[in-house]
DOVO-816516 format. One record per residue (C-alpha): x, y, z; residue in one letter; residue number from 1. Coordinates in steps of 0.2 Angstrom, whole numbers. Last residue first. Layout:
<pts>
@px: X, py: Y, pz: Z, res: A, n: NUM
...
</pts>
This chain:
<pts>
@px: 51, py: 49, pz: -29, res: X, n: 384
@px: 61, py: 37, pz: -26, res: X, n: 383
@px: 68, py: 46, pz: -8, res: X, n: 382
@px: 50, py: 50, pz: -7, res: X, n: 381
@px: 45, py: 32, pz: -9, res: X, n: 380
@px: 61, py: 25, pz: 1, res: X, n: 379
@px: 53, py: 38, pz: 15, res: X, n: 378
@px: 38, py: 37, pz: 16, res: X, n: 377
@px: 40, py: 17, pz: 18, res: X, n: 376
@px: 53, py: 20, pz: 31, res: X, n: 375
@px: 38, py: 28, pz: 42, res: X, n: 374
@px: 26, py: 15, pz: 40, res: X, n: 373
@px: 36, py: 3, pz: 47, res: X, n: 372
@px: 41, py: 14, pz: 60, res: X, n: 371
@px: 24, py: 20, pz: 65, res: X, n: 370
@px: 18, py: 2, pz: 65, res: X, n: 369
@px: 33, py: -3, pz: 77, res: X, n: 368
@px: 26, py: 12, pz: 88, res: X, n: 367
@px: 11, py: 9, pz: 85, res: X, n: 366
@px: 9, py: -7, pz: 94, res: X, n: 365
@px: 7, py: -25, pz: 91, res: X, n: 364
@px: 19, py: -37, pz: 99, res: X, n: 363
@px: 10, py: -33, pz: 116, res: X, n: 362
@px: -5, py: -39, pz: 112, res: X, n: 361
@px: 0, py: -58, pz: 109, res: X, n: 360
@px: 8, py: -57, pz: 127, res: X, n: 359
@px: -6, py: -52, pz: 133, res: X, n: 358
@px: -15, py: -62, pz: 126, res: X, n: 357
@px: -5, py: -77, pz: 131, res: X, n: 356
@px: -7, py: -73, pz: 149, res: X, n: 355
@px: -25, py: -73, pz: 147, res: X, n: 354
@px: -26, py: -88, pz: 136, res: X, n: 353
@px: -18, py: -98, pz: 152, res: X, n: 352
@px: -31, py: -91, pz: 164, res: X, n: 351
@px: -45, py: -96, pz: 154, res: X, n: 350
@px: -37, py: -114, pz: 153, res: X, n: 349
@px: -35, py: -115, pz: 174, res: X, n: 348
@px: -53, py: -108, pz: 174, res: X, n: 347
@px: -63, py: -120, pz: 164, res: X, n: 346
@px: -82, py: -117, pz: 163, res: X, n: 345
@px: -82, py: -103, pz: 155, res: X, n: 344
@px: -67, py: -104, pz: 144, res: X, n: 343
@px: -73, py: -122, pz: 136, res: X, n: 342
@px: -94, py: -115, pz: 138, res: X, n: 341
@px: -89, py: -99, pz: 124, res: X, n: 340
@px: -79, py: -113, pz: 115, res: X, n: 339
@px: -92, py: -125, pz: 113, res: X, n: 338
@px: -106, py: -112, pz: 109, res: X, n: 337
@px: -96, py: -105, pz: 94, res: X, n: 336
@px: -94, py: -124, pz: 90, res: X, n: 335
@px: -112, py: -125, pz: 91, res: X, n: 334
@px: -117, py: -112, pz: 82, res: X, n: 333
@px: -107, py: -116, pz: 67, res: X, n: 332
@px: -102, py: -105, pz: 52, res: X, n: 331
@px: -91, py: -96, pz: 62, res: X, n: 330
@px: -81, py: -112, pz: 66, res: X, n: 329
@px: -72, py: -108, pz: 82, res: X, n: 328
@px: -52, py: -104, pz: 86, res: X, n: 327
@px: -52, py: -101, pz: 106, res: X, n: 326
@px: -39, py: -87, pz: 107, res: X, n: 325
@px: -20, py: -85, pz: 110, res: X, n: 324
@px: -13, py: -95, pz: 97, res: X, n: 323
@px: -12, py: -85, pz: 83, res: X, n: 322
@px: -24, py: -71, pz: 88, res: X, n: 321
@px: -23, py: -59, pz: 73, res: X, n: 320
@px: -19, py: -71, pz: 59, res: X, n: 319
@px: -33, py: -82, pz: 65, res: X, n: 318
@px: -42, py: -66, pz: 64, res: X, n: 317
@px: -37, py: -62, pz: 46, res: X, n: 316
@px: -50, py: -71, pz: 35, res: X, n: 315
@px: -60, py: -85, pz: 46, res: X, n: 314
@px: -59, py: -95, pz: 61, res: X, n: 313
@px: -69, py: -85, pz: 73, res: X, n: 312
@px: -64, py: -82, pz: 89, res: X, n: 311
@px: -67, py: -83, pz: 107, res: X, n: 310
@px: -55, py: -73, pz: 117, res: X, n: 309
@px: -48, py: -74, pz: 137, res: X, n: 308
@px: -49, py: -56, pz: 145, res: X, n: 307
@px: -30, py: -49, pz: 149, res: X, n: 306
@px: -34, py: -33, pz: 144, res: X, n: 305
@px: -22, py: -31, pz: 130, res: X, n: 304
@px: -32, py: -48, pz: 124, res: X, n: 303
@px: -48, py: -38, pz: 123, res: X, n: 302
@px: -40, py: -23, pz: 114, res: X, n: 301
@px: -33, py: -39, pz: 101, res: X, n: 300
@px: -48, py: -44, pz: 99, res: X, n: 299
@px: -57, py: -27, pz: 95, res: X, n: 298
@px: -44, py: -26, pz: 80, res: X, n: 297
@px: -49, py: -37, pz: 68, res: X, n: 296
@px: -37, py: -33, pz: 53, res: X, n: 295
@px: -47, py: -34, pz: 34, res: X, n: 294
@px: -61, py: -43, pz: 45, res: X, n: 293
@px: -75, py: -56, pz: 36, res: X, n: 292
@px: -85, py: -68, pz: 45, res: X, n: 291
@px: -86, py: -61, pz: 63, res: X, n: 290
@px: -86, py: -73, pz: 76, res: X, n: 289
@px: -80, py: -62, pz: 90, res: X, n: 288
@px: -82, py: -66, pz: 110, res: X, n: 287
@px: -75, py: -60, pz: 123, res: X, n: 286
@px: -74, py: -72, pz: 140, res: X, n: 285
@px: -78, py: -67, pz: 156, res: X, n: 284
@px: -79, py: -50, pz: 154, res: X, n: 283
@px: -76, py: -35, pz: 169, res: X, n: 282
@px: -60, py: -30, pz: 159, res: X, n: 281
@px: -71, py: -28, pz: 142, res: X, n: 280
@px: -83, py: -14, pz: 150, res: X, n: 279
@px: -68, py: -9, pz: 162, res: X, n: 278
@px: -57, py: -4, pz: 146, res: X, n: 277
@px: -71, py: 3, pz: 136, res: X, n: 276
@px: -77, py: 14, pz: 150, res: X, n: 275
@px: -68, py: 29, pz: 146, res: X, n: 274
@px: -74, py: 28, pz: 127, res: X, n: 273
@px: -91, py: 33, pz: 132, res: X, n: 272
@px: -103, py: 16, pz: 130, res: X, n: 271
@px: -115, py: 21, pz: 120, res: X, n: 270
@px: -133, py: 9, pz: 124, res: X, n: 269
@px: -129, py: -8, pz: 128, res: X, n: 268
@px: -140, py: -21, pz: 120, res: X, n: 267
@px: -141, py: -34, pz: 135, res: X, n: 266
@px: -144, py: -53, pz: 132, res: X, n: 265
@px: -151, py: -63, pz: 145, res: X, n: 264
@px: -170, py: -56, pz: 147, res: X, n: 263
@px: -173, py: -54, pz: 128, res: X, n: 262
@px: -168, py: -72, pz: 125, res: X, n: 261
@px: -183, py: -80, pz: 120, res: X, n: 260
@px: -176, py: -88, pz: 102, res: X, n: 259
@px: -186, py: -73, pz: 93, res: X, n: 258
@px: -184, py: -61, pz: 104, res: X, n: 257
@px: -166, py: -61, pz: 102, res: X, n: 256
@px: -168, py: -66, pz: 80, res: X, n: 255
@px: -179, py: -49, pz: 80, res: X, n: 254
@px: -161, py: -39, pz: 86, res: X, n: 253
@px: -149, py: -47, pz: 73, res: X, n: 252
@px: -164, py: -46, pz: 60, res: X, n: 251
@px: -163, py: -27, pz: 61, res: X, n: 250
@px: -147, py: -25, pz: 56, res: X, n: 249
@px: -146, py: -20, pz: 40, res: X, n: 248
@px: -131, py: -10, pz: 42, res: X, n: 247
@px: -122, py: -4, pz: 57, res: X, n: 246
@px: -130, py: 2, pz: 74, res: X, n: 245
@px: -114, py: 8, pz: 86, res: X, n: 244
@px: -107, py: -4, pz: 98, res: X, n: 243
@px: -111, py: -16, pz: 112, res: X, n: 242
@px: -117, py: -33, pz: 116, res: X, n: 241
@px: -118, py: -43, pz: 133, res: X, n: 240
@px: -121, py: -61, pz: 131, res: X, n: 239
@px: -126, py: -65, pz: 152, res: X, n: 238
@px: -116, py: -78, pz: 161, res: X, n: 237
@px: -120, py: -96, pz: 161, res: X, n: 236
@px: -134, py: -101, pz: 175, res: X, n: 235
@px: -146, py: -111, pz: 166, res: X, n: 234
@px: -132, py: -121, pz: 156, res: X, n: 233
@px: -136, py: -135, pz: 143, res: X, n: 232
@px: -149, py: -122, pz: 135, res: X, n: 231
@px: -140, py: -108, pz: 141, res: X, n: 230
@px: -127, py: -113, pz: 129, res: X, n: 229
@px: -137, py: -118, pz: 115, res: X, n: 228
@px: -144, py: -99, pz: 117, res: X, n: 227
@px: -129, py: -91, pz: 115, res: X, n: 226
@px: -123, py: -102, pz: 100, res: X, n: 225
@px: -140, py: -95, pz: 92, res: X, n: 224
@px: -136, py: -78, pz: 98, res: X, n: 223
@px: -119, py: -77, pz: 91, res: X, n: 222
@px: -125, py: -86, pz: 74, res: X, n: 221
@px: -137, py: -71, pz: 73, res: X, n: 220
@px: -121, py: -59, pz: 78, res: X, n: 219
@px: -110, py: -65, pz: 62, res: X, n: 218
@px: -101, py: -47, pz: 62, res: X, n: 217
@px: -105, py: -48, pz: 44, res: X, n: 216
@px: -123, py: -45, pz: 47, res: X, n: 215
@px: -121, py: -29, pz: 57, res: X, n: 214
@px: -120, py: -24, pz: 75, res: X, n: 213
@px: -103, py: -13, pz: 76, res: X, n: 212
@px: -89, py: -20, pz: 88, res: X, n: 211
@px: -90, py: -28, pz: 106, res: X, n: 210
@px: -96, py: -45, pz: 109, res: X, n: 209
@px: -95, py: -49, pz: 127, res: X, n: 208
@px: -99, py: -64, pz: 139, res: X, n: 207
@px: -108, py: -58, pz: 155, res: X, n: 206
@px: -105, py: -63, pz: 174, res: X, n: 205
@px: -117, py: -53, pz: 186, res: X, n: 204
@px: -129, py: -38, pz: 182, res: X, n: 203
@px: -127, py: -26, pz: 167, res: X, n: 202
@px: -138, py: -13, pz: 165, res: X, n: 201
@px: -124, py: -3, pz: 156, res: X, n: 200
@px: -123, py: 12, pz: 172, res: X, n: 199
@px: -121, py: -3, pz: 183, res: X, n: 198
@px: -107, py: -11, pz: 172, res: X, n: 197
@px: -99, py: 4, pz: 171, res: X, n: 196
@px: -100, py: 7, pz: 191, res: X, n: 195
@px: -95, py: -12, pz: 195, res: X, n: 194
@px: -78, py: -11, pz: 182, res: X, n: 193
@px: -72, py: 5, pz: 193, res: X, n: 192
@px: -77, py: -4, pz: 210, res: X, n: 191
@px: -68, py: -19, pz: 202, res: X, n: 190
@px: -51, py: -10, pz: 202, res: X, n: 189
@px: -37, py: -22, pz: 195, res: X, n: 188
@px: -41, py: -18, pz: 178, res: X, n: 187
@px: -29, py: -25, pz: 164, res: X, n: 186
@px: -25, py: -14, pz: 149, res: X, n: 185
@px: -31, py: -6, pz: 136, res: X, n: 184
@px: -30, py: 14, pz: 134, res: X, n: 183
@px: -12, py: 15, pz: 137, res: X, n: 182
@px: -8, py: -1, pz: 129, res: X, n: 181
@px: -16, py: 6, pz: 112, res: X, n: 180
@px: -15, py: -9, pz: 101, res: X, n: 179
@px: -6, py: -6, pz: 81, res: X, n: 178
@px: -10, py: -10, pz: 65, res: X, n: 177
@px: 1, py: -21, pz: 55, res: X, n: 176
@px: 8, py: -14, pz: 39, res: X, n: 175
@px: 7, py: -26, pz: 25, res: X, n: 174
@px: 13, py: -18, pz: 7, res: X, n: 173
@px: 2, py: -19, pz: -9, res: X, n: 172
@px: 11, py: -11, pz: -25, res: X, n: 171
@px: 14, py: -26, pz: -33, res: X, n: 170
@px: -3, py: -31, pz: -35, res: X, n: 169
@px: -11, py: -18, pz: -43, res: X, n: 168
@px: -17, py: -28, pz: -60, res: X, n: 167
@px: -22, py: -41, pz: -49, res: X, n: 166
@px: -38, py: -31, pz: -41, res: X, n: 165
@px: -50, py: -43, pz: -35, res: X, n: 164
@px: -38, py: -57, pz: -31, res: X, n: 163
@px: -24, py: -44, pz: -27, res: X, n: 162
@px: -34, py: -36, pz: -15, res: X, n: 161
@px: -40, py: -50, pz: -6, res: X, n: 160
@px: -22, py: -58, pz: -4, res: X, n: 159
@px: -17, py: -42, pz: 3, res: X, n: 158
@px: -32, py: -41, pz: 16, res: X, n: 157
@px: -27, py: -60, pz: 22, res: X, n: 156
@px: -9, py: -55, pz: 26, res: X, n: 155
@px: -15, py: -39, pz: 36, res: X, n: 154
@px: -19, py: -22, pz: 38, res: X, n: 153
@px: -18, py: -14, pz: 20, res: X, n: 152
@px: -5, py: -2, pz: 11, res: X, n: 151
@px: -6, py: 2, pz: -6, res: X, n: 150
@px: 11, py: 13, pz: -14, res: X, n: 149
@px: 11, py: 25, pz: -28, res: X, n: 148
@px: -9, py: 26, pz: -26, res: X, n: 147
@px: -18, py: 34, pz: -43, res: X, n: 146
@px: -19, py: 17, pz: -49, res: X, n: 145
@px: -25, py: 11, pz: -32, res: X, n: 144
@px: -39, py: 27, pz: -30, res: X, n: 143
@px: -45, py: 24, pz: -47, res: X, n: 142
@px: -49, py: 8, pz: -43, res: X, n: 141
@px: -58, py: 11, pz: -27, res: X, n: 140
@px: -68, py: 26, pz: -35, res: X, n: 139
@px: -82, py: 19, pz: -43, res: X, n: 138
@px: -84, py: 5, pz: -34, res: X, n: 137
@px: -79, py: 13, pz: -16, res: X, n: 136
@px: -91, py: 26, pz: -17, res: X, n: 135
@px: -106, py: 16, pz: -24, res: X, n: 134
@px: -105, py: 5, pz: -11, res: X, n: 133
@px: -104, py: 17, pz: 3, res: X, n: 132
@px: -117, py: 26, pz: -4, res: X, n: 131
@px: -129, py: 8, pz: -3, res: X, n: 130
@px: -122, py: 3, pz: 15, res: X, n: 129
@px: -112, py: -13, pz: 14, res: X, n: 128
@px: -116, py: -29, pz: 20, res: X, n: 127
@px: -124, py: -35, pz: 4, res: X, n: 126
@px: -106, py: -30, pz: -5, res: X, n: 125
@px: -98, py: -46, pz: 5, res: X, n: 124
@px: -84, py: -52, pz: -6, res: X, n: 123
@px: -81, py: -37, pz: -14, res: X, n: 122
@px: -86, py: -21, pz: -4, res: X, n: 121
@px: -78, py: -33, pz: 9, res: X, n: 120
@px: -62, py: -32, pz: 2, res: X, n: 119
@px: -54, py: -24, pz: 16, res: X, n: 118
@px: -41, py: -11, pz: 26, res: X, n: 117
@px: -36, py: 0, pz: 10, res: X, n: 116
@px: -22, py: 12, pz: 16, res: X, n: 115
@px: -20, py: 25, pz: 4, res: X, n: 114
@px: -1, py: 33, pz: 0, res: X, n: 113
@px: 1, py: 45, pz: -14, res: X, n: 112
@px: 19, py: 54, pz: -17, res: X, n: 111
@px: 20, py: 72, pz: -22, res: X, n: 110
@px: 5, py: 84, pz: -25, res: X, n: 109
@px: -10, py: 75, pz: -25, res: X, n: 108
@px: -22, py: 77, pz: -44, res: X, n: 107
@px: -38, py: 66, pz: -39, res: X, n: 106
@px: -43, py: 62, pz: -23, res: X, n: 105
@px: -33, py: 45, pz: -16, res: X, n: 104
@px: -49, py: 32, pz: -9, res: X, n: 103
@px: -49, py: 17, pz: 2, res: X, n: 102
@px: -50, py: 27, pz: 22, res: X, n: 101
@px: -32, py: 30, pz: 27, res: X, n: 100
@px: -26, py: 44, pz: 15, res: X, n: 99
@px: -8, py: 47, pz: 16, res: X, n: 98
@px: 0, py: 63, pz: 7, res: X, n: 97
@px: 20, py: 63, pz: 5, res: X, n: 96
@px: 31, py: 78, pz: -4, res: X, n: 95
@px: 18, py: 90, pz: 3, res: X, n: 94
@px: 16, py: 109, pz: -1, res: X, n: 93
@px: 5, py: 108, pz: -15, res: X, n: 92
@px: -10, py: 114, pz: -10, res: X, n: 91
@px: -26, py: 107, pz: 3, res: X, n: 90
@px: -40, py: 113, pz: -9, res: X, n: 89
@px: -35, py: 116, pz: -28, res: X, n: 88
@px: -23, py: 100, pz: -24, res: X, n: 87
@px: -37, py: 87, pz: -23, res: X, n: 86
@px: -40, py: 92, pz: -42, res: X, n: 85
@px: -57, py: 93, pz: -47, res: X, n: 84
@px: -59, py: 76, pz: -59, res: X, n: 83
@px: -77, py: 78, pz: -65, res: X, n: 82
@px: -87, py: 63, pz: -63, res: X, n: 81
@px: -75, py: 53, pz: -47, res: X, n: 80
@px: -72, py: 69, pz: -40, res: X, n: 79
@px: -91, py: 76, pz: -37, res: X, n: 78
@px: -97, py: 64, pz: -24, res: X, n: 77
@px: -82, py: 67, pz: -14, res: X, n: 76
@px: -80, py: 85, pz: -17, res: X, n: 75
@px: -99, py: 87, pz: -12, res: X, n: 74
@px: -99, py: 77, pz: 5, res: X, n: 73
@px: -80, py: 86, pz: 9, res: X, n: 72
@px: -91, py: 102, pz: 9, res: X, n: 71
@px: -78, py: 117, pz: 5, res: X, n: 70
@px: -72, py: 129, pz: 18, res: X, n: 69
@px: -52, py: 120, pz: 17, res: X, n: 68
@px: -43, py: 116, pz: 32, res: X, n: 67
@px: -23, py: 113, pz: 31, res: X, n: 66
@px: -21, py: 111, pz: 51, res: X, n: 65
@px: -1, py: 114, pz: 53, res: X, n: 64
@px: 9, py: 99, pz: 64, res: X, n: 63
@px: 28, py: 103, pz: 70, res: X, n: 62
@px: 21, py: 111, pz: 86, res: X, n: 61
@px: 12, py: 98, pz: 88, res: X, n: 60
@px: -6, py: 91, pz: 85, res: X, n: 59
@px: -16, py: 75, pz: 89, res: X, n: 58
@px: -26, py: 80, pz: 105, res: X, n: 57
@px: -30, py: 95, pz: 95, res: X, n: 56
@px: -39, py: 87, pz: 82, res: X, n: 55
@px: -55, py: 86, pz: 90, res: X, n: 54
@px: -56, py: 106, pz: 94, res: X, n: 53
@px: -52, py: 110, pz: 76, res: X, n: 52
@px: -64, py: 99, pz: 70, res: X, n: 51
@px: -76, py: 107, pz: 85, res: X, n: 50
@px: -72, py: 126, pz: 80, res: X, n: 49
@px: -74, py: 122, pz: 64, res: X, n: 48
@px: -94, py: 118, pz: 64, res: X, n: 47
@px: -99, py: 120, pz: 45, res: X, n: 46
@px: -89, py: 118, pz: 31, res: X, n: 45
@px: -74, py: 109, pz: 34, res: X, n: 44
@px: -65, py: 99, pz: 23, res: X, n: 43
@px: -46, py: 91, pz: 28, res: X, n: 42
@px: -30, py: 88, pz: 29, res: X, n: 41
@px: -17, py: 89, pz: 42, res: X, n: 40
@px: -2, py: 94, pz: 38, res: X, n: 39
@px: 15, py: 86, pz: 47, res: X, n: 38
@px: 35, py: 94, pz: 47, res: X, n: 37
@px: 48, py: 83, pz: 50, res: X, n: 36
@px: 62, py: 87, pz: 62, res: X, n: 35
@px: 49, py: 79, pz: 76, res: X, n: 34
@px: 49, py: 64, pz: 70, res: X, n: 33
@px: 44, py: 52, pz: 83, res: X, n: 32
@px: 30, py: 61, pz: 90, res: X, n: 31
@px: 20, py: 66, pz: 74, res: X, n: 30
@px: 23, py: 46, pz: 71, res: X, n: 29
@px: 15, py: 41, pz: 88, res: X, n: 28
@px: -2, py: 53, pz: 86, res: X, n: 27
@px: -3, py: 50, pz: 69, res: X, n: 26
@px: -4, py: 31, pz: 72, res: X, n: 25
@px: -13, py: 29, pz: 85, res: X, n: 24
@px: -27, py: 42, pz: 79, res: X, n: 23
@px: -26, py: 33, pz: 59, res: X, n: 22
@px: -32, py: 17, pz: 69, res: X, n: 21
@px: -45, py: 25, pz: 79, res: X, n: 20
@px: -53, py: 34, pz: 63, res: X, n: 19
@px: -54, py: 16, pz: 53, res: X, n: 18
@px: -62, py: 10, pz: 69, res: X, n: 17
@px: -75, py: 21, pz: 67, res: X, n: 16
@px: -77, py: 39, pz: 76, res: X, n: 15
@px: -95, py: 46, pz: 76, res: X, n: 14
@px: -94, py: 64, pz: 74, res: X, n: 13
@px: -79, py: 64, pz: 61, res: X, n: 12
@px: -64, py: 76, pz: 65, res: X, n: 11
@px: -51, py: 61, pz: 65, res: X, n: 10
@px: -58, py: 51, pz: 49, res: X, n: 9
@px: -57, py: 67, pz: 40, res: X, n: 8
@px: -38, py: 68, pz: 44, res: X, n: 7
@px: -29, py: 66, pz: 27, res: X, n: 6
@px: -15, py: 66, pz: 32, res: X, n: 5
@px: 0, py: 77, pz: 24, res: X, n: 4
@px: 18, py: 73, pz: 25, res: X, n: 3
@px: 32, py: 85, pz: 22, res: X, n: 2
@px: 49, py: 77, pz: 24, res: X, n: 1
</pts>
């Protein structure tokens, strides 16, 4: 077959989970078919010597770079009024074209996959950034008609997208994402955990919250079930929070000083993707009460690492974690608090979610994604 990705979220400056996800998969399914041949697709007007630079990592001898000089910020904002054809800029070459981030372009050559990873423009649109917003609901339902085949993250992310979109239903497939073991995994050496968490600030025993800091991510309940915990407990580790500035999220960091809690809860500055690993190895506990996630991937990396998990109850991390996490109300600060102080304070029940967590992570990982994926392309070109 011919496949084309779109790559955009691979070359961007700031990779987001939606980037990291296509990366695992591309890089393993690029791998495993080697008698296929792979395009990557994408805008580049400025700067190609980086993009191109970025997507090395990913490419093999059976992978072409398809870069067109046009902005990708104008063809976006211009396809949805005037319908410029995708194929005026990347061919039509591919019997197959994947796009992983909610929108299909319109006119693709041959078969149109897009993976749609949440509702949350629907059920939480206050979250969202404004162009973001007017992006994905004025081309999101295009995009599904347009798609052959929808692919989303989870049980819970198909039964959002048929609720808001019914009419596509039968064109939603579950595709799991994958963990990267190779990138997440236990840490024995403490001197390599000690130097990130010196180069973070961080002193002593911390909980962790890692993901972007935004409303949906819950992180003013956090902080309230942070500070009902060192209210009963004066010496309970630190709440350590990293990841990029999202949305409206202002009120997360007034709601610290606020409750008085300035000097126990550190906002990391970047952490370089090398120190991820040690970061969430040198955790007591990880903690994620997000209200809305399409897949929730940062708990899982934590149970790959053999840190116990505090999570939230609600859309498809339960799905995610089974039974290898704490469950909590994410409505509630003091059943977040509850379950932060259960792993804390008892060692022989930390130890047993950390043996489950790994077992847990290891039933996720690209190759089985790849796979899946993989036959999909091929009963819709075979269809086709």
């Amino acid at each position: 077959m011919k496949i084309a990705f779109d790559v955009l979220p691979l070359v961007s400056d700031n990779m987001s989970g939606i980037g990291y996800c296509e990366a695992g998969f591309v890089s393993e399914m690029t791998k495993a078919h080697p008698e296929d041949q792979f395009y990557f697709d994408y805008f580049s007007r400025k700067n190609h010597e980086v993009k191109r630079a970025r997507l090395s990592r990913y490419k093999r001898e059976n992978c072409t770079l398809n870069e067109s000089h046009f902005s990708g910020f104008v063809y976006r904002m211009i396809m949805n009024i005037i319908p410029v054809p995708y194929s005026m800029f990347f061919g039509k070459k591919a019997d197959v074209t994947h796009f992983f981030n909610y929108i299909i372009p319109p006119f693709v050559k041959g078969v149109k996959i897009v993976t749609i990873h949440d509702m949350v423009v629907r059920a939480y649109p206050e979250t969202v950034r404004w162009r973001t917003k007017q992006l994905l609901n004025t081309g999101m339902k295009k995009s599904m008609r347009r798609a052959d085949i929808i692919i989303t993250d989870s049980e819970f992310s198909k039964k959002e997208i048929q609720k808001y979109y019914p009419a596509y239903a039968d064109k939603v497939k579950v595709v799991y994402c994958g963990v990267n073991l190779r990138k997440f995994h236990p840490v024995d050496d403490l001197n390599q955990i000690d130097k990130v968490k010196e180069s973070l600030g961080i002193n002593g025993d911390y909980f962790l919250y890692l993901g972007t800091i935004e409303p949906r991510k819950n992180l003013e309940r956090l902080i309230e079930a942070y500070k009902c915990l060192c209210d009963s407990d004066s010496n309970a580790p630190s709440l350590v929070m990293a990841g990029g500035k999202g949305w409206l999220n202002s009120s997360i960091y007034e709601k610290v000083n606020s409750l008085s809690l300035s000097d126990r809860v550190i906002f990391t500055k970047y952490v370089p993707d090398e120190d991820l690993c040690p970061l969430i190895n040198g955790a007591t506990a990880f903690v994620f009460p997000s209200i809305y996630e399409g897949f929730g991937m940062p708990p899982l990396e934590a149970m790959a690492c053999g840190v116990p998990v505090v999570a939230s109850g609600e859309a498809s991390l339960p799905e995610v974690v089974a039974d290898s996490a704490v469950i909590v109300d994410a409505y509630s600060p003091q059943s977040i608090a509850q379950g932060m102080k259960k792993v804390y304070t008892d060692k022989k029940f930390a130890l047993e979610l950390r043996e489950k967590g790994l077992r847990r992570a290891a039933e996720f990982t690209w190759e089985r994604f790849s796979a899946q994926l993989y036959d999909i392309y091929k009963t819709a070109a075979e269809r086709s």
